[in-house]
N, C-alpha and C positions, 0 to 999 in steps of 0.2 A: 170514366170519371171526368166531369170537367173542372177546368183552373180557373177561377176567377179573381182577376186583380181590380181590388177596390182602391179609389183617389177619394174626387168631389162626386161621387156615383160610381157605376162599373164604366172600369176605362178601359179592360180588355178580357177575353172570356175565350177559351178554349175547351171544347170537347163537349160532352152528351147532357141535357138536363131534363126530362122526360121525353117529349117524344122531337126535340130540338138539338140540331147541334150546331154550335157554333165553330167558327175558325177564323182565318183571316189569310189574302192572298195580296197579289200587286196594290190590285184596288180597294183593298180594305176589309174593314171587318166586316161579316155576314154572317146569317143566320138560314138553314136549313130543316126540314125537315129528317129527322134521323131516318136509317133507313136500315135492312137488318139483311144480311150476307141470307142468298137461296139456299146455300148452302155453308152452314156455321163449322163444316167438319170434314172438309176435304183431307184428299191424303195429304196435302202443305202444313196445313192447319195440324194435322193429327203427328206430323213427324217433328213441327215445332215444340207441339206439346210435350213431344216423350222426349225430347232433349231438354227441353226443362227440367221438368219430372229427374232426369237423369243425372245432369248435374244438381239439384237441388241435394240429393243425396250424395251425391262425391261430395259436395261441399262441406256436409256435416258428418260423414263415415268416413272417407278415403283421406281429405286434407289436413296435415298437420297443424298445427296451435300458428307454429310460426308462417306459414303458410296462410292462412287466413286473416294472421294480422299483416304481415306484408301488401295484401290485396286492400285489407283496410285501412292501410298509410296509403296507398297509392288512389283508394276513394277519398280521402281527403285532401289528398292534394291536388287533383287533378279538378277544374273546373267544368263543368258540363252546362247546356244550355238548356232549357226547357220549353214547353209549348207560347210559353208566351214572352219568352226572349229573355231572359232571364237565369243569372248566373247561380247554380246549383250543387251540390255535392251526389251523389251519388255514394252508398252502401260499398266495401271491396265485395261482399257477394252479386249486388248488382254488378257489379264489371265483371267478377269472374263470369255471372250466365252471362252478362251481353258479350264478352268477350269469344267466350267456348261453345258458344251454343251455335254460331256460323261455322265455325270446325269442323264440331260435331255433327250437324246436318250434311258437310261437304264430305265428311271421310277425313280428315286432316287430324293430325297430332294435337292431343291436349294440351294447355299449358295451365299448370296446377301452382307452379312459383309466382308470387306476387309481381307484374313490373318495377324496375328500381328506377325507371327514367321515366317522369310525372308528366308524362306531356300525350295528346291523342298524335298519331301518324297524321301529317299534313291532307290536306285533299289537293287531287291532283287537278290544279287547273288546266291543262292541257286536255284534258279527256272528252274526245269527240268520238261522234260515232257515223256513221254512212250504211247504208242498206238498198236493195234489188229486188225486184219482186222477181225477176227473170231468175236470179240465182237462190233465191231465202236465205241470205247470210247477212251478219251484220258485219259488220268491219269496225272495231274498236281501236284506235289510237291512244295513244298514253303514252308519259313521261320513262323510257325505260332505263335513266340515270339515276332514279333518285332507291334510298337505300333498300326498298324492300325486294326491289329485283333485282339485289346483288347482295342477298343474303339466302341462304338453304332454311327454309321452312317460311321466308317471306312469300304470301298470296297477295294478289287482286281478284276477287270476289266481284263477278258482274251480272244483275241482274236484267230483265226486258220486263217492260210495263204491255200490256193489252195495245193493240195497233187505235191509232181516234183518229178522227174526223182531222182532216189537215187543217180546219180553220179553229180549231183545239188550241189553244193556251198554255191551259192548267194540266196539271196533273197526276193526282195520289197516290195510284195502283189501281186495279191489284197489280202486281207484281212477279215474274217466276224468273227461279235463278237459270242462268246464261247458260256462263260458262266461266273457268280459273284460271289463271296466269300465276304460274309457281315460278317463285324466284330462286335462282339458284348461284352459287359463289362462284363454283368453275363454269361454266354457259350459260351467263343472264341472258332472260327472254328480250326477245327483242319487238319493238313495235310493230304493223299493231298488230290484235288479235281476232283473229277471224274466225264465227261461230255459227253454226246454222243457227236461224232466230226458231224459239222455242210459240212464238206465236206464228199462225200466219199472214205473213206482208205485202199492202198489195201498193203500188206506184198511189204518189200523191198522200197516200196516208202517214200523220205524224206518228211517230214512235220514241220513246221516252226510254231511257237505259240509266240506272246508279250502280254506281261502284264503292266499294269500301276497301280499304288496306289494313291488311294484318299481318304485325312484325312478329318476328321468331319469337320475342317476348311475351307474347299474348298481348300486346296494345292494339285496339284495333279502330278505324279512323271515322268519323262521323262521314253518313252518306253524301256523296257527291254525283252530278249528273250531266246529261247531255241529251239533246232531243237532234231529231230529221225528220224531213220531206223523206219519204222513200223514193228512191227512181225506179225505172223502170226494168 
Protein backbone atom coordinates (compact mmCIF):
# COMPACT_ATOMS: atom_id res chain seq x y z
CA UNK A 1 0.00 0.00 0.00
CA UNK A 2 1.35 3.31 -0.69
CA UNK A 3 1.14 6.77 1.39
CA UNK A 4 0.72 9.73 -0.50
CA UNK A 5 0.84 13.29 1.09
CA UNK A 6 -0.85 15.79 -1.00
CA UNK A 7 0.13 20.03 -0.61
CA UNK A 8 0.24 22.20 -3.93
CA UNK A 9 0.56 18.55 -5.81
CA UNK A 10 2.10 15.40 -4.32
CA UNK A 11 4.94 16.55 -1.93
CA UNK A 12 5.69 12.96 -0.76
CA UNK A 13 4.77 9.29 -1.61
CA UNK A 14 5.78 6.07 -0.11
CA UNK A 15 5.37 2.61 -1.15
CA UNK A 16 3.72 0.47 -4.24
CA UNK A 17 1.37 2.04 -7.06
CA UNK A 18 1.27 -0.64 -9.89
CA UNK A 19 4.20 -1.71 -10.97
CA UNK A 20 6.16 1.47 -9.09
CA UNK A 21 7.50 2.11 -6.01
CA UNK A 22 8.37 4.90 -4.39
CA UNK A 23 10.57 6.03 -1.19
CA UNK A 24 12.83 8.44 -0.27
CA UNK A 25 16.57 8.19 0.99
CA UNK A 26 19.66 10.96 1.92
CA UNK A 27 19.20 12.22 -1.52
CA UNK A 28 15.63 12.44 -1.91
CA UNK A 29 12.65 11.27 -3.27
CA UNK A 30 12.74 8.37 -5.95
CA UNK A 31 10.98 6.36 -7.86
CA UNK A 32 11.60 2.55 -8.89
CA UNK A 33 10.51 -0.05 -10.54
CA UNK A 34 8.53 -2.55 -8.01
CA UNK A 35 10.04 -5.75 -7.91
CA UNK A 36 8.57 -8.99 -6.32
CA UNK A 37 10.68 -11.45 -3.67
CA UNK A 38 11.99 -15.11 -5.85
CA UNK A 39 10.68 -16.36 -3.24
CA UNK A 40 7.39 -14.73 -1.38
CA UNK A 41 7.47 -17.72 1.30
CA UNK A 42 10.53 -18.58 2.83
CA UNK A 43 10.63 -20.45 6.21
CA UNK A 44 11.26 -16.33 7.68
CA UNK A 45 8.37 -15.36 5.94
CA UNK A 46 6.18 -18.43 6.87
CA UNK A 47 7.28 -18.22 10.80
CA UNK A 48 6.33 -14.40 10.73
CA UNK A 49 3.10 -15.30 9.48
CA UNK A 50 2.17 -18.00 12.09
CA UNK A 51 2.94 -15.63 14.87
CA UNK A 52 0.74 -13.29 13.56
CA UNK A 53 -1.91 -15.78 12.72
CA UNK A 54 -1.12 -16.68 16.57
CA UNK A 55 -1.41 -13.71 18.35
CA UNK A 56 -4.21 -12.44 16.23
CA UNK A 57 -6.11 -15.08 18.19
CA UNK A 58 -4.74 -14.64 21.66
CA UNK A 59 -5.81 -11.35 21.15
CA UNK A 60 -9.41 -11.91 20.73
CA UNK A 61 -9.75 -15.60 22.67
CA UNK A 62 -7.09 -15.60 25.37
CA UNK A 63 -7.05 -11.63 26.42
CA UNK A 64 -9.13 -10.12 28.96
CA UNK A 65 -11.60 -6.96 28.34
CA UNK A 66 -9.22 -5.16 30.58
CA UNK A 67 -6.26 -6.32 28.89
CA UNK A 68 -7.13 -5.16 25.65
CA UNK A 69 -8.26 -1.90 26.74
CA UNK A 70 -4.92 -1.13 28.61
CA UNK A 71 -3.04 -2.00 25.27
CA UNK A 72 -5.46 0.54 23.79
CA UNK A 73 -4.70 3.35 26.11
CA UNK A 74 -1.20 2.71 25.72
CA UNK A 75 -2.10 2.89 21.51
CA UNK A 76 -3.26 6.15 22.05
CA UNK A 77 -0.95 7.49 23.89
CA UNK A 78 2.06 6.53 22.57
CA UNK A 79 3.09 8.51 19.30
CA UNK A 80 4.42 6.49 16.32
CA UNK A 81 6.09 7.72 13.05
CA UNK A 82 5.04 6.65 9.66
CA UNK A 83 6.61 6.16 6.17
CA UNK A 84 6.41 9.49 5.35
CA UNK A 85 7.55 11.07 8.65
CA UNK A 86 4.69 11.77 10.26
CA UNK A 87 3.08 11.52 13.80
CA UNK A 88 0.48 8.59 14.08
CA UNK A 89 -1.42 6.47 16.59
CA UNK A 90 -1.22 3.05 16.13
CA UNK A 91 -4.27 0.33 17.17
CA UNK A 92 -3.33 -1.47 21.21
CA UNK A 93 -3.76 -4.52 19.03
CA UNK A 94 -1.22 -3.26 16.67
CA UNK A 95 1.35 -2.97 19.54
CA UNK A 96 0.25 -5.90 21.19
CA UNK A 97 1.46 -8.02 17.54
CA UNK A 98 4.32 -5.49 16.91
CA UNK A 99 5.23 -5.91 20.26
CA UNK A 100 4.74 -10.13 20.91
CA UNK A 101 5.38 -11.24 17.59
CA UNK A 102 9.56 -10.55 18.06
CA UNK A 103 9.08 -12.73 21.35
CA UNK A 104 7.26 -15.03 19.89
CA UNK A 105 9.44 -15.64 16.89
CA UNK A 106 12.76 -15.61 19.52
CA UNK A 107 11.21 -18.12 22.07
CA UNK A 108 10.78 -15.32 24.78
CA UNK A 109 7.81 -14.76 27.31
CA UNK A 110 4.57 -13.16 26.29
CA UNK A 111 3.40 -10.11 27.50
CA UNK A 112 -0.40 -10.09 27.32
CA UNK A 113 -0.71 -6.85 30.16
CA UNK A 114 -1.10 -3.47 28.38
CA UNK A 115 2.21 -1.05 29.09
CA UNK A 116 1.47 1.57 31.77
CA UNK A 117 4.57 3.73 30.81
CA UNK A 118 3.48 5.53 27.27
CA UNK A 119 6.79 6.00 25.95
CA UNK A 120 8.81 3.53 23.08
CA UNK A 121 12.41 2.10 24.78
CA UNK A 122 15.18 4.71 23.59
CA UNK A 123 17.45 3.56 20.65
CA UNK A 124 20.70 2.97 21.55
CA UNK A 125 23.03 5.48 20.14
CA UNK A 126 26.22 3.85 20.94
CA UNK A 127 25.42 0.59 18.94
CA UNK A 128 28.33 -0.28 16.62
CA UNK A 129 29.42 -3.20 15.17
CA UNK A 130 32.98 -4.66 13.69
CA UNK A 131 33.36 -8.00 11.73
CA UNK A 132 36.39 -10.66 10.18
CA UNK A 133 36.19 -12.51 7.50
CA UNK A 134 39.32 -14.72 9.03
CA UNK A 135 36.89 -15.31 12.10
CA UNK A 136 32.76 -14.85 10.58
CA UNK A 137 31.87 -13.17 13.69
CA UNK A 138 30.48 -9.85 14.33
CA UNK A 139 31.27 -8.07 17.33
CA UNK A 140 28.25 -5.80 18.54
CA UNK A 141 28.94 -3.17 21.13
CA UNK A 142 26.08 -1.39 22.95
CA UNK A 143 25.13 0.62 25.86
CA UNK A 144 25.13 -1.97 28.86
CA UNK A 145 23.96 0.78 31.54
CA UNK A 146 20.96 1.67 30.36
CA UNK A 147 17.57 -0.27 31.90
CA UNK A 148 16.93 -3.12 29.77
CA UNK A 149 20.02 -4.98 30.63
CA UNK A 150 19.53 -4.55 34.26
CA UNK A 151 16.11 -5.98 34.20
CA UNK A 152 15.02 -10.07 33.99
CA UNK A 153 13.09 -10.49 30.79
CA UNK A 154 14.84 -7.26 29.27
CA UNK A 155 16.16 -8.34 25.52
CA UNK A 156 18.30 -6.65 22.64
CA UNK A 157 17.11 -8.26 19.50
CA UNK A 158 19.92 -8.14 16.65
CA UNK A 159 19.59 -8.70 13.35
CA UNK A 160 22.45 -8.84 10.01
CA UNK A 161 21.36 -7.54 6.58
CA UNK A 162 22.92 -9.51 3.41
CA UNK A 163 26.92 -8.72 3.10
CA UNK A 164 27.03 -5.41 -0.25
CA UNK A 165 29.40 -4.12 -2.20
CA UNK A 166 31.66 -1.74 0.06
CA UNK A 167 30.87 1.29 -2.12
CA UNK A 168 27.11 0.55 -0.89
CA UNK A 169 25.35 3.41 0.92
CA UNK A 170 21.92 2.33 1.27
CA UNK A 171 20.32 -0.18 2.86
CA UNK A 172 16.74 -2.06 3.26
CA UNK A 173 17.31 -5.85 3.90
CA UNK A 174 16.59 -8.44 3.49
CA UNK A 175 17.41 -9.09 6.81
CA UNK A 176 17.93 -12.33 9.21
CA UNK A 177 17.94 -12.32 13.01
CA UNK A 178 21.71 -12.36 14.80
CA UNK A 179 21.53 -13.03 17.81
CA UNK A 180 19.89 -11.90 21.84
CA UNK A 181 21.34 -10.24 24.60
CA UNK A 182 19.07 -11.09 27.73
CA UNK A 183 19.19 -8.74 30.31
CA UNK A 184 19.31 -9.79 33.70
CA UNK A 185 18.93 -8.10 37.42
CA UNK A 186 21.59 -10.24 39.22
CA UNK A 187 24.45 -10.43 36.21
CA UNK A 188 23.68 -7.65 33.52
CA UNK A 189 25.27 -8.55 30.29
CA UNK A 190 27.90 -6.99 29.57
CA UNK A 191 29.39 -5.21 26.24
CA UNK A 192 29.84 -6.25 23.65
CA UNK A 193 28.15 -9.22 22.00
CA UNK A 194 29.89 -11.50 19.85
CA UNK A 195 27.87 -13.75 17.32
CA UNK A 196 28.81 -15.89 14.35
CA UNK A 197 27.35 -13.70 11.40
CA UNK A 198 24.43 -15.67 9.98
CA UNK A 199 25.56 -14.50 6.48
CA UNK A 200 28.78 -15.00 4.87
CA UNK A 201 31.49 -12.16 5.27
CA UNK A 202 34.16 -11.49 3.29
CA UNK A 203 36.98 -8.48 4.00
CA UNK A 204 36.14 -5.08 2.32
CA UNK A 205 32.39 -5.91 2.10
CA UNK A 206 29.88 -3.53 4.02
CA UNK A 207 27.49 -5.04 6.25
CA UNK A 208 24.49 -3.47 7.94
CA UNK A 209 23.15 -4.76 11.55
CA UNK A 210 19.63 -3.17 13.61
CA UNK A 211 18.73 -3.79 16.84
CA UNK A 212 15.57 -3.24 18.67
CA UNK A 213 14.90 -3.32 22.75
CA UNK A 214 12.43 -4.90 24.60
CA UNK A 215 11.46 -4.20 28.22
CA UNK A 216 9.96 -6.73 30.56
CA UNK A 217 6.80 -4.62 29.98
CA UNK A 218 6.34 -5.55 26.47
CA UNK A 219 7.35 -1.93 25.17
CA UNK A 220 9.50 -2.55 22.44
CA UNK A 221 11.89 0.25 20.68
CA UNK A 222 11.78 1.44 17.00
CA UNK A 223 14.83 -0.22 14.85
CA UNK A 224 18.17 1.27 15.19
CA UNK A 225 21.38 0.48 13.30
CA UNK A 226 24.99 0.29 12.58
CA UNK A 227 27.08 -0.64 9.28
CA UNK A 228 31.25 -1.86 8.57
CA UNK A 229 33.93 -2.26 6.24
CA UNK A 230 34.46 -6.03 7.16
CA UNK A 231 38.33 -6.65 7.83
CA UNK A 232 40.14 -9.16 7.29
Amino acid sequence: MALVKFGGGVTQMSGSIGGTTFARNRSGNYARSRTKPVNPNTSGQQTARNAMADLTTRWSSTLTTAQRTAWNLYGSSVLMTNRLGENINLTGFNHYVRSNSIALQQGETLVDDGPTIFELPQADGTLAVAGSEASQELTITYDDTVPWANEDDGHLFVFQGTPQNGQRNFFNGPWRFLATEDGLLATPPTSPLVAPAVFVITESQRVWIYARIWRADGRLSQPFRADIAIGA
